[in-house]
N, C-alpha and C positions, 0 to 999 in steps of 0.2 A: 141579687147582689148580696152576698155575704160580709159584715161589718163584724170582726173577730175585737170583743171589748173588754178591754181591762175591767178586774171584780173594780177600782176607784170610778168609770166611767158606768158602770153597771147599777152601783149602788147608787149613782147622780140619777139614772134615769131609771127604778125603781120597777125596772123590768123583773121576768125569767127568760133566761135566756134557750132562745131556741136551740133543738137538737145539731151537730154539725153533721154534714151530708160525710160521708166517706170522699167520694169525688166531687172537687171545682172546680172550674174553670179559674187560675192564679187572677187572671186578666180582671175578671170581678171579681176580687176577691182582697177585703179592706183590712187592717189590722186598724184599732180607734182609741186613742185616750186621751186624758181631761187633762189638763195642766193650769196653773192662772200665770197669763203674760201681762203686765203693765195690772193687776189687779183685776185683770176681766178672765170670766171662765171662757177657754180657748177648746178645743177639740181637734185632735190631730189624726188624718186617715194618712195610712200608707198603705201603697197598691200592695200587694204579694208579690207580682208578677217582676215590676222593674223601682220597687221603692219610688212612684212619684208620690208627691204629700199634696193634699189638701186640706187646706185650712178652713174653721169656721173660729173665729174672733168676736168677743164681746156678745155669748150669748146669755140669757137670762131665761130663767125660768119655766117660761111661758114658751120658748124654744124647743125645750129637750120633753117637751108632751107631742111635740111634731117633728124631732129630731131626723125621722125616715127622710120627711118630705124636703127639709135643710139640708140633707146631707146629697140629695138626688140635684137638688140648685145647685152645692156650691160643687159639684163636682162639673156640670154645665157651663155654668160660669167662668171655673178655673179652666177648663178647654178651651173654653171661647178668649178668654184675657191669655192663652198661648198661642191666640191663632189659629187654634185648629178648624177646621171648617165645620162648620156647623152640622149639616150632614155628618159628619163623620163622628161629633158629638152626639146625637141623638138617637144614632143606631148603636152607638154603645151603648147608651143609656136604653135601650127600647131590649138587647139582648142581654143586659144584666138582668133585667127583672126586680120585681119586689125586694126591695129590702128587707133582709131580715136579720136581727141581731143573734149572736152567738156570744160563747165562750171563748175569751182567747185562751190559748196552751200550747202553743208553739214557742219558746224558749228562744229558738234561733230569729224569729221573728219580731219577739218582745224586744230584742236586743236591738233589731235593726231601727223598730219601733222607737225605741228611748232616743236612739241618735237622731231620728227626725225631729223629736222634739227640742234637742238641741239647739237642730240648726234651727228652727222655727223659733226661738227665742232670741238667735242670732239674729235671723231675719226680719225681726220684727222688734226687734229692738228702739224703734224712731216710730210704730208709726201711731196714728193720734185718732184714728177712727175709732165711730162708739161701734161699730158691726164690721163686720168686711169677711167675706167668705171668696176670696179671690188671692192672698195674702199666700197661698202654697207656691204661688206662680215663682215666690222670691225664693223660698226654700229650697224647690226642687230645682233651681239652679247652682246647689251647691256640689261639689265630688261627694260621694260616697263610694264603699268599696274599700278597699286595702287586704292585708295577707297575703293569700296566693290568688285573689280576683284582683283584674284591673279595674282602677277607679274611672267611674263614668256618670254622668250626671244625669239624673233620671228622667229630667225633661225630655229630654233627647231618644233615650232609651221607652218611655213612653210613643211619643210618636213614631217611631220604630214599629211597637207593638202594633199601634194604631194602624197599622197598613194592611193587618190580617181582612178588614172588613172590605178592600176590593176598590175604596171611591179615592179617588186620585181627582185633585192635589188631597196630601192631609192636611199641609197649611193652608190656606187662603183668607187672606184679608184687605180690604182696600186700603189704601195711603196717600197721602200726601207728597208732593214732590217740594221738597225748600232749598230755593239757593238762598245761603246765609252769607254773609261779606262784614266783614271787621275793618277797619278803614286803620292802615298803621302806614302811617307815611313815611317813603312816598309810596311803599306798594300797598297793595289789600291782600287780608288772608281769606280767600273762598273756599265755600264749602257748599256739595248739593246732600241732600240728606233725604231721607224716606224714610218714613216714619209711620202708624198706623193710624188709621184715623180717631180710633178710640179711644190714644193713650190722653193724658190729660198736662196742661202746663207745667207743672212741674216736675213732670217725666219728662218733656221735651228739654227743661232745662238741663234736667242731666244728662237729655245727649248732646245738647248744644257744647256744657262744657266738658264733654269727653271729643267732642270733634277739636273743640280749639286749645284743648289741655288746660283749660283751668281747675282749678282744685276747692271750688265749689267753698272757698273761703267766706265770701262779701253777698252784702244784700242784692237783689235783684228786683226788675218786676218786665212786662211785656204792655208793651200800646201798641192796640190794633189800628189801622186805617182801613177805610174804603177804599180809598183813592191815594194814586201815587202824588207825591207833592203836597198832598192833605197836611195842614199847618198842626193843627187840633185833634189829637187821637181822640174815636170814635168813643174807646172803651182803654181803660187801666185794669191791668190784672196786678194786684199787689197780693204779698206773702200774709202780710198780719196785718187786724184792725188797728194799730198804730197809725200805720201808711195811711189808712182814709181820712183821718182829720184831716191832713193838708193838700189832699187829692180834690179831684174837682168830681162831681156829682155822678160822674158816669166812669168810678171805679167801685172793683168791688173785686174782694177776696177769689187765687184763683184754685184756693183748696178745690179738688173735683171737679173743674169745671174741663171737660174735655176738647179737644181742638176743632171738633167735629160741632161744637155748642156755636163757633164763630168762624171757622173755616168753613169753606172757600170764600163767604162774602163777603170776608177784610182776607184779601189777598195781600198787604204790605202789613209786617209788625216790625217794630223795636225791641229789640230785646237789649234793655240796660243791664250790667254789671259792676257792681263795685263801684256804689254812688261817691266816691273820692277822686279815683281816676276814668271814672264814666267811660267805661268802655260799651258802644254802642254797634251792636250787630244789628244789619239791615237784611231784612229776611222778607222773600216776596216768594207766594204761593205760586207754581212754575205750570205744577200737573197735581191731576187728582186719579 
């Protein structure tokens, strides 16, 4: 796997940089540079082949003496948080090969480069982790493209590629099945949703409120139950340590915690909204 690196990315990791081969494979083949988002050193790969990004956020020091082995995770990882099947992750990873760093010098590439870094500041503009090597997933969901090529988003154009290697599906991930139900009298607004098992609460929130068109205004939070008719949720998931002073004992921050931490054995949640007019979705685990 070749990692084409800016002389500012070069000089952070105090390398020489290796000969480049005359012939690549585009597919393995990385363009990398250093940028600082929110004040943390960030590291941005773009493919050659179809511009997807990956990201590595909030690294330190102690990092970029291992950078090879970082860069081979977060590329793993960022497959895996698209869904791709893991299989089909690994055998990328197994025909890329060693990493090895180079000189970048491709111009038309530097450029495509600067604009992932863009969107990558776009993309990451909110988020609040001290690490996160999965954070390209948001970027390469942006258009890129224009002049005389059509714009096309690179995730997409990624798993495209991804089908050279023969294993079908290239996505595959398990999910969750939720009917979710809003009570607006006298009718109710239903909704069944599928979702991954690994995304975490506060991604669900944002599908919740793109199914029912809210605009993600007002505070929120989610009680789990065991049992339908259960008076006493199980468990509170609240947004910030405010919320817990007046919570009862068995809440707790739902930063990260993924749905797969509590699903399927609280198959009934609440999901409140906008604790003024308490809008209260009733959401029960259907299928897994």
């Amino acid at each position: 796997m070749l990692i084409h690196c800016t002389k500012k990315l070069l000089d952070e990791l105090k390398i020489a940089p290796s000969v480049t081969p005359d012939d690549f494979d585009p597919l393995f083949s990385w363009r990398a540079h250093i940028i600082t988002v929110n004040r943390r050193k960030t590291v941005v790969l773009m493919c050659d082949l179809n511009r997807y990004v990956v990201v590595l956020y909030g690294l330190k020091a102690k990092d970029f003496k291992e950078l090879n082995q970082r860069i081979v995770a977060a590329i793993r990882n960022t497959l895996l948080k698209e869904q791709v099947n893991s299989d089909v992750a690994e055998l990328y990873l197994a025909q890329a090969g060693e990493v090895v760093f180079v000189r970048n010098a491709d111009r038309s590439q530097t450029a495509r480069l600067n604009k992932a870094c863009d969107n990558v500041c776009f993309a990451l503009r909110d988020i609040d982790d001290d690490y996160n090597d999965t954070a390209g997933v948001l970027a390469s969901y942006l258009l890129v493209g224009g002049t005389e090529k059509e714009f096309f988003h690179p995730n997409e154009k990624m798993i495209e590629d991804l089908q050279r290697f023969g294993i079908e599906p290239v996505l595959k991930c398990r999910a969750f099945e939720l009917n979710a139900t809003l009570s607006l009298l006298p009718h109710d607004a239903k909704r069944k949703i599928i979702v991954p098992l690994d995304i975490t609460f506060l991604e669900l929130h944002k599908v919740l409120q793109a199914a029912f068109g809210w605009k993600d205004y007002h505070l929120f939070d989610f009680l789990l139950f065991e049992h339908e008719g259960q008076e006493e949720a199980s468990v509170e998931l609240v947004v910030s340590e405010e919320d817990l002073e007046y919570r009862h004992g068995n809440a707790r921050l739902m930063k990260g915690v993924a749905l797969s931490e509590y699903l399927p054995k609280y198959k009934y949640l609440l999901y409140h909204y906008d604790f003024g007019d308490n809008w209260s979705h009733y959401i029960e685990v259907t299928a897994v």
